[in-house]
C-alpha positions as CSV (number, residue, x, y, z in Angstrom):
1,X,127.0,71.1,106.8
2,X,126.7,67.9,104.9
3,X,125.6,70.0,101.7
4,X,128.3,72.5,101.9
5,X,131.5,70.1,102.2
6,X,129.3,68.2,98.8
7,X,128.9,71.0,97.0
8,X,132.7,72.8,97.9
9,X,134.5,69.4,97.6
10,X,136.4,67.2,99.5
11,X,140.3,67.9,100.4
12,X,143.0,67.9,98.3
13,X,145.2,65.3,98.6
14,X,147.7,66.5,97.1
15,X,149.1,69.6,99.1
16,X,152.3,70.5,96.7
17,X,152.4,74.4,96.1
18,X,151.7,75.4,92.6
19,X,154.8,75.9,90.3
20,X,154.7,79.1,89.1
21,X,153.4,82.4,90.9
22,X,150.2,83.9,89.4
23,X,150.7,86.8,87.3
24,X,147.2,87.9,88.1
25,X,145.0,89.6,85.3
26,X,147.3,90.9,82.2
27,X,148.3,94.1,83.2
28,X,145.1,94.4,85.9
29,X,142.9,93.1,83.8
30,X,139.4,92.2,85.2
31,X,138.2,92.7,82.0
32,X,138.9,89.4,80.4
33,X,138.3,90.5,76.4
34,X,138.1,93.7,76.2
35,X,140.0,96.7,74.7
36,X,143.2,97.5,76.4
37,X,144.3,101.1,75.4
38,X,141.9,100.7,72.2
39,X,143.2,97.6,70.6
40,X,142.8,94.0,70.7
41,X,143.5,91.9,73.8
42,X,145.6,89.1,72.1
43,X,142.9,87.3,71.7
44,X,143.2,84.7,74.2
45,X,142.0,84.8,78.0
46,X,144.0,87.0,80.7
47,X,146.0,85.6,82.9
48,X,145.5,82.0,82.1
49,X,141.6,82.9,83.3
50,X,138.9,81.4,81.5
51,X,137.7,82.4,78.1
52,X,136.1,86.3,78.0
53,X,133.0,84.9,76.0
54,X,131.4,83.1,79.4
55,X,128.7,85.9,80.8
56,X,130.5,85.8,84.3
57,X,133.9,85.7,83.4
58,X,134.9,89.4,83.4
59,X,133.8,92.5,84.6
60,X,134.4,93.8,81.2
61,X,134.7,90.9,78.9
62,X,131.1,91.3,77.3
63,X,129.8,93.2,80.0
64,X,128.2,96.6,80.2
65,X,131.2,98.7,79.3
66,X,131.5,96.3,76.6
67,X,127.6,97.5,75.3
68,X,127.6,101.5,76.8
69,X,128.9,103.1,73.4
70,X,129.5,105.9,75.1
71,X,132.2,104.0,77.7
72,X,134.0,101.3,74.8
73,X,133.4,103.1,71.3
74,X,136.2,106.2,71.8
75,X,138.5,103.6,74.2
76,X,141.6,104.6,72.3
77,X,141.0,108.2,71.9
78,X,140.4,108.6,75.6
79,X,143.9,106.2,76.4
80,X,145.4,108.9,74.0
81,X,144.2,112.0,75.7
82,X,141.6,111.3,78.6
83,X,144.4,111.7,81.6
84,X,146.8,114.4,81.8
85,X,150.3,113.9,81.9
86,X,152.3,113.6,85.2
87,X,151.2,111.5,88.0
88,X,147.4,111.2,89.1
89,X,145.9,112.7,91.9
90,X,145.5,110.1,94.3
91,X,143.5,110.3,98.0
92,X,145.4,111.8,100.5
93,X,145.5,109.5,103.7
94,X,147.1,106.5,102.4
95,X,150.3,105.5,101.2
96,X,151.9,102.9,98.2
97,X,151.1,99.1,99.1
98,X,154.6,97.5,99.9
99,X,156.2,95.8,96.9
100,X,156.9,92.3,96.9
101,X,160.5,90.5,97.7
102,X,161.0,87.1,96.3
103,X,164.1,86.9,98.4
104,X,162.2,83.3,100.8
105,X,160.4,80.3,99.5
106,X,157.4,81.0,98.3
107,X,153.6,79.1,97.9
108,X,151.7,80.7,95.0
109,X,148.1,80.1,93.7
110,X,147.5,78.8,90.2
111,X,148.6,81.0,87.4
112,X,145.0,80.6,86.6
113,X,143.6,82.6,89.3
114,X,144.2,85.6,87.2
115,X,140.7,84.8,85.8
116,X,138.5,84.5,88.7
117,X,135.0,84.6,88.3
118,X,132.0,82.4,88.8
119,X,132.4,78.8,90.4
120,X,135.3,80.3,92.8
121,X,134.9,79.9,96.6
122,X,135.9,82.3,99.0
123,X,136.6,82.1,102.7
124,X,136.9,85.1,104.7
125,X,138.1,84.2,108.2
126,X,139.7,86.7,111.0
127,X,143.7,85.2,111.4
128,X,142.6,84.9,115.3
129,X,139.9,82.3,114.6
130,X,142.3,80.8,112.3
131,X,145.5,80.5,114.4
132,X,142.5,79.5,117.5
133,X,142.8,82.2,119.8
134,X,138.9,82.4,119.1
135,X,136.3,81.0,117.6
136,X,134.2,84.0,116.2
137,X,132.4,82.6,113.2
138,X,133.9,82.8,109.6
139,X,131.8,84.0,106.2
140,X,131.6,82.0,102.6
141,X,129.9,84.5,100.6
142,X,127.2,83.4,99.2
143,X,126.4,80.8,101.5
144,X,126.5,82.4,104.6
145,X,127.8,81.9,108.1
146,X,129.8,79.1,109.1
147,X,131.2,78.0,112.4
148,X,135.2,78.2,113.3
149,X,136.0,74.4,113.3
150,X,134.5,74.9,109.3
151,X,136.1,77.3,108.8
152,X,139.9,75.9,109.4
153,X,138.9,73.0,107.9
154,X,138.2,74.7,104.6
155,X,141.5,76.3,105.2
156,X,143.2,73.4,104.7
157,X,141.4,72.5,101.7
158,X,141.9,75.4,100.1
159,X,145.4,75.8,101.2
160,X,146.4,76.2,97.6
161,X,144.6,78.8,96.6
162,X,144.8,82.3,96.7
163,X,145.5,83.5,100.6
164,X,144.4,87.4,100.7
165,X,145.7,88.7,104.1
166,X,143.8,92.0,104.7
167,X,145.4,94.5,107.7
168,X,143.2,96.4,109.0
169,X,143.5,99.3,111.8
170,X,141.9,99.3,115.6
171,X,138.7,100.4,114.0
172,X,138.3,97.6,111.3
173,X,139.2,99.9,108.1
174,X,141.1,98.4,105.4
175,X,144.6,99.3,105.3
176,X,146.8,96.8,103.3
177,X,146.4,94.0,101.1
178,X,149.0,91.5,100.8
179,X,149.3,87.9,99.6
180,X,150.7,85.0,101.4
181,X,153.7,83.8,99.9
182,X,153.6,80.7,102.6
183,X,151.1,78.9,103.7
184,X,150.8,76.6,107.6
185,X,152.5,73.8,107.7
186,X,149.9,70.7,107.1
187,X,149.5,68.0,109.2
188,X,151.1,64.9,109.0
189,X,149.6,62.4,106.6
190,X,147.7,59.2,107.8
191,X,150.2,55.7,106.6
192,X,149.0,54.3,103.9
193,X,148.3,54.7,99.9
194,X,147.5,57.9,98.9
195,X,143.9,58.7,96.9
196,X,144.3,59.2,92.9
197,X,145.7,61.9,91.6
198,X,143.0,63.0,88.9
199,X,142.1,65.5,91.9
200,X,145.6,67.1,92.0
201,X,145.1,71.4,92.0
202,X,141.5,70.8,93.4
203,X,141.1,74.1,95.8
204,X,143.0,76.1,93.3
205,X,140.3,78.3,92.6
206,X,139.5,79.6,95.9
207,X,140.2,82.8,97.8
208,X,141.4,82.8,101.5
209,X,141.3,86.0,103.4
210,X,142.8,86.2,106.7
211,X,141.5,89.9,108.0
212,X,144.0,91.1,111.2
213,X,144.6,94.4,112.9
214,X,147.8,95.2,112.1
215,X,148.3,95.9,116.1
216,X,147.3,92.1,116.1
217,X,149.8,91.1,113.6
218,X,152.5,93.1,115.3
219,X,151.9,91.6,118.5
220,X,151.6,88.3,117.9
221,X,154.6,85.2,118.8
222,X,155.2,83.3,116.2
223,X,157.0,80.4,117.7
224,X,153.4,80.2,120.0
225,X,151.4,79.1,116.6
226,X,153.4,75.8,115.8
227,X,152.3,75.7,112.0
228,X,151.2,79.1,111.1
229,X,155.2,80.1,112.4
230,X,156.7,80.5,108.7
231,X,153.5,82.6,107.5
232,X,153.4,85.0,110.7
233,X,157.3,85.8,110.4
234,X,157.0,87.0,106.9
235,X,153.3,88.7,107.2
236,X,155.8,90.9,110.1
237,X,158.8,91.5,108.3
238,X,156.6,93.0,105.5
239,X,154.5,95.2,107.7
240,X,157.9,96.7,108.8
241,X,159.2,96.8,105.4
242,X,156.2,98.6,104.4
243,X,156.2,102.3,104.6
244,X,153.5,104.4,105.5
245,X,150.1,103.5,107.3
246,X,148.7,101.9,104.5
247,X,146.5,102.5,101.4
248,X,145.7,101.5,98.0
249,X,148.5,100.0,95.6
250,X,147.9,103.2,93.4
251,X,148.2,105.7,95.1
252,X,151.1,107.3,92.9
253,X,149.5,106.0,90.0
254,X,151.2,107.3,86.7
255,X,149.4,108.8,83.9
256,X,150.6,105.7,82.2
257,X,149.5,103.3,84.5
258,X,145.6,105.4,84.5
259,X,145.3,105.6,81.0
260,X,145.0,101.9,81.0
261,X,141.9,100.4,79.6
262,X,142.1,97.6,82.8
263,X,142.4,98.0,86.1
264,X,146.0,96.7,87.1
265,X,145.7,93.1,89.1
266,X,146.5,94.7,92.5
267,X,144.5,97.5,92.2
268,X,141.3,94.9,90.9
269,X,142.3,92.8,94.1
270,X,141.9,96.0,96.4
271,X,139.0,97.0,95.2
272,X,137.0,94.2,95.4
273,X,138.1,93.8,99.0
274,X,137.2,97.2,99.9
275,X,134.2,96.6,98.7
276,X,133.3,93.0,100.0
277,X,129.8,92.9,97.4
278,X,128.2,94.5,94.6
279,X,127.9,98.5,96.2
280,X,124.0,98.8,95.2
281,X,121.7,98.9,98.0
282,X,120.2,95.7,99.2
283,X,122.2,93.4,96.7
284,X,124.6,90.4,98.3
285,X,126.7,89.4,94.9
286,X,130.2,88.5,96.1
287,X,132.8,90.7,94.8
288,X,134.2,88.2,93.5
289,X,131.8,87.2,91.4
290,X,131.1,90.7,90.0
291,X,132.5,93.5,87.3
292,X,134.8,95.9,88.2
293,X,133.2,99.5,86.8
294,X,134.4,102.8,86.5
295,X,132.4,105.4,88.1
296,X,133.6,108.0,85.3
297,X,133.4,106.3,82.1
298,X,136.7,105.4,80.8
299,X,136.1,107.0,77.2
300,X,135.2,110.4,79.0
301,X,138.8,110.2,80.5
302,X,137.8,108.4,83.4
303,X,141.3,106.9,84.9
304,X,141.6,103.2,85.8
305,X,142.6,104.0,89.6
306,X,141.1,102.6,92.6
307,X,138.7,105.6,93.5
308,X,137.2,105.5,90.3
309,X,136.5,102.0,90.4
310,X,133.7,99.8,92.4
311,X,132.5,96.2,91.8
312,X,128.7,95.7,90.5
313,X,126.6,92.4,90.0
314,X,126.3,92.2,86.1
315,X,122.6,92.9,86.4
316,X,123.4,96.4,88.4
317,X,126.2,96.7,86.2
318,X,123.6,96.9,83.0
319,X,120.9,98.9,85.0
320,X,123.8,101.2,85.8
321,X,125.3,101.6,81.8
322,X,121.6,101.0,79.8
323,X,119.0,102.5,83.0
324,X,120.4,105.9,83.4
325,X,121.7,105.9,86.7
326,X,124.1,108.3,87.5
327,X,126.6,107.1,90.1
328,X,129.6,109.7,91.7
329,X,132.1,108.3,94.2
330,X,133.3,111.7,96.3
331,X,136.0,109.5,98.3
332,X,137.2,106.2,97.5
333,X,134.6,103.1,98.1
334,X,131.9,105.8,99.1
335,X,128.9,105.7,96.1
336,X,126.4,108.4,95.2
337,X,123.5,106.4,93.2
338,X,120.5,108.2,91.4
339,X,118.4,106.1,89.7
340,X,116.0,107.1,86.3
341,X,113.3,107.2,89.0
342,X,114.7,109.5,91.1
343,X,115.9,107.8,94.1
344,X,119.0,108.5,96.2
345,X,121.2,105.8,97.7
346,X,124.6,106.6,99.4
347,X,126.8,103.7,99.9
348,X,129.5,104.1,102.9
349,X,132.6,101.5,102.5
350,X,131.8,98.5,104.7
351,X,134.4,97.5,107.8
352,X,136.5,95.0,107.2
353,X,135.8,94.0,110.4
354,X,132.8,94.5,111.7
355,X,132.5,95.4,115.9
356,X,131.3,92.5,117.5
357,X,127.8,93.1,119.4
358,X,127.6,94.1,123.0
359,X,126.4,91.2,125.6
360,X,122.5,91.9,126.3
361,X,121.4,89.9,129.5
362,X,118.4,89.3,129.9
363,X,116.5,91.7,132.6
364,X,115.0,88.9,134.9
365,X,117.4,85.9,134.7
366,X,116.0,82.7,134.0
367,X,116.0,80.3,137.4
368,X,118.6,77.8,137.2
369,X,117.8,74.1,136.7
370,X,116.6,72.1,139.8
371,X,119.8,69.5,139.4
372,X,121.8,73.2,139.3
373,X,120.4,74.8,142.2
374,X,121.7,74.0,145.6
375,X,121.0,74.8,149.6
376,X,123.4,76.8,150.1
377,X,126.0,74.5,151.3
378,X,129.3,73.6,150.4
379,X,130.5,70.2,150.6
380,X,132.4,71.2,154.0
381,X,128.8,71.6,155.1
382,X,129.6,75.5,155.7
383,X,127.0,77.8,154.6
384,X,128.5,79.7,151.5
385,X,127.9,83.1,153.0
386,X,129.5,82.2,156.7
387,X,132.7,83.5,157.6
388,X,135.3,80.2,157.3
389,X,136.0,78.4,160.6
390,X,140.3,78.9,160.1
């Protein structure tokens, strides 16, 4: 515990929401530097993200679809002609992600989250550990496993950061992804000076997902969670806003919209939450942290949807362009892999959340300790088994 609050960082002091919301990746851009619909990106960073030259800073910024000629050297010819005119056939059991309404207050991450890459923490908590009507244990990817009380307190350090809240049905399938637009109320402040403010925007670059049934959601009080009140209200009015039961943001994708070169910044986000990790067998890379691919090749008139997108590691993400595999995703976030050598892998999309494992007593049960065990005798004196005397 010691080394993980060193190495994440201590609280912010300074609490004050960001001023401007994040605009996410320019246009959906997870590819930081590369082409978008065959021409130049401006050549600046996306979003306000960090520079495309940095090896981990975009799943397409210099990365394998940057080196497969066969994906990068016709880009403009397939944005001309790859997709069909007319809107693009999208899965069939799901339904548009609910659009946003500026209409409350809002708390927004950094305009800088648009490029996250390496170096960003993520937090992936269920809202019933956060809100304490549990304490199942919460995941940092990459690190590992970390208990409940942790967990909230990393919530309040990263309260400024960006707060993914993933609805998922009774089963643990993704459904929606929305972001917070408020955040708890923190606590009160301790008298007395407060710290510098050379740490001011420290937790900015961090993800916070909060994963809830949607029955959950729908069912809980919001005056019975003090803090998290504000946050709760809104997360319900949008579920009842929404229409539908739920799917990816692109469903009704336009041609327009496919022919992109970039995923758009929704459809990244969904994506890499579907996910969770790079999809290649055996591999634990953080979404996050990875490149957002697309399974047909986007200069052989592969669209830039959602089920023709999955998030590799960069080294899987080179083995996949330069070692011949052959990858097919027959339904979205489910992966065919072939490698040069021959070997199959299918990938099924993880659960959200995952069923929690069935109590297994033990078949003898251990004795209890001597200072536990009694004669059996109350404290009346009555034998625990005799009928009582009234």
């Amino acid at each position: 515990m010691p080394l993980l609050v060193a190495d994440l960082g201590a609280p912010d002091e300074d609490d004050a929401p960001p001023d401007s919301p994040t605009p996410g990746p320019d246009g959906g851009g997870p590819d930081l530097g590369g082409p978008d619909g065959g021409g130049p990106d401006g050549g600046g960073p996306d979003g306000g993200g960090p520079d495309g030259a940095r090896p981990e800073d975009g799943p397409d910024g210099g990365g394998p679809d940057a080196r497969d000629p066969a994906d990068d050297s016709d880009a403009a010819d397939a944005d001309a002609g790859g997709v069909s005119a007319g809107a693009v056939d999208a899965p069939n059991d799901a339904s548009p992600q609910d659009a946003d309404d500026d209409s409350e207050p809002v708390v927004c991450p950094s305009p800088r989250l648009g490029g996250i890459r390496e170096g960003t923490v993520e937090v992936r908590v269920r809202l019933s550990t956060a809100l304490g009507l549990d304490d199942l244990p919460a995941q940092v990817p990459g690190w590992g496993t970390v208990l409940a009380g942790t967990a909230r307190e990393l919530l309040e350090r990263y309260r400024n950061g960006e707060w993914r809240i993933v609805v998922t049905d009774d089963n643990g399938r993704l459904q929606r992804v929305l972001l917070a637009r408020r955040r708890p109320r923190p606590p009160p402040r301790p008298p007395g000076p407060r710290r510098d403010t050379d740490r001011r925007g420290r937790g900015r670059q961090a993800i916070v997902e909060l994963a809830a049934p949607a029955t959950l959601l729908a069912a809980l009080a919001p005056d019975d969670h003090g803090a998290w009140d504000g946050l709760l209200r809104e997360l319900q009015r949008r579920l009842v806003e929404a229409v539908g039961s739920g799917g990816p943001p692109d469903r009704a994708a336009t041609a327009e919209q496919a022919a992109r070169r970039r995923l758009l910044a929704e459809v990244d986000r969904w994506v890499r939450v579907r996910d969770r990790q790079c999809v290649v067998p055996g591999c634990r890379r953080p979404a996050h942290a990875g490149d957002i691919d697309h399974t047909v090749d986007h200069a052989r008139g592969g669209p830039s949807v959602s089920w023709n997108a999955g998030v590799y590691c960069r080294r899987h993400h080179l083995a996949k362009h330069e070692g011949g595999w052959r990858v097919t995703q027959p339904s979205p976030g489910r992966f065919h892999i072939t490698t040069r050598a021959g070997a199959r892998h299918v990938v099924e999309p993880p659960r959200i959340l995952q069923p929690l494992p069935a109590p297994r007593p033990a078949p003898h049960p251990r004795p209890l300790p001597e200072r536990e065990q009694h004669d059996g005798y109350d404290d009346d004196g009555f034998g625990l088994l005799d009928p009582a005397p009234y």
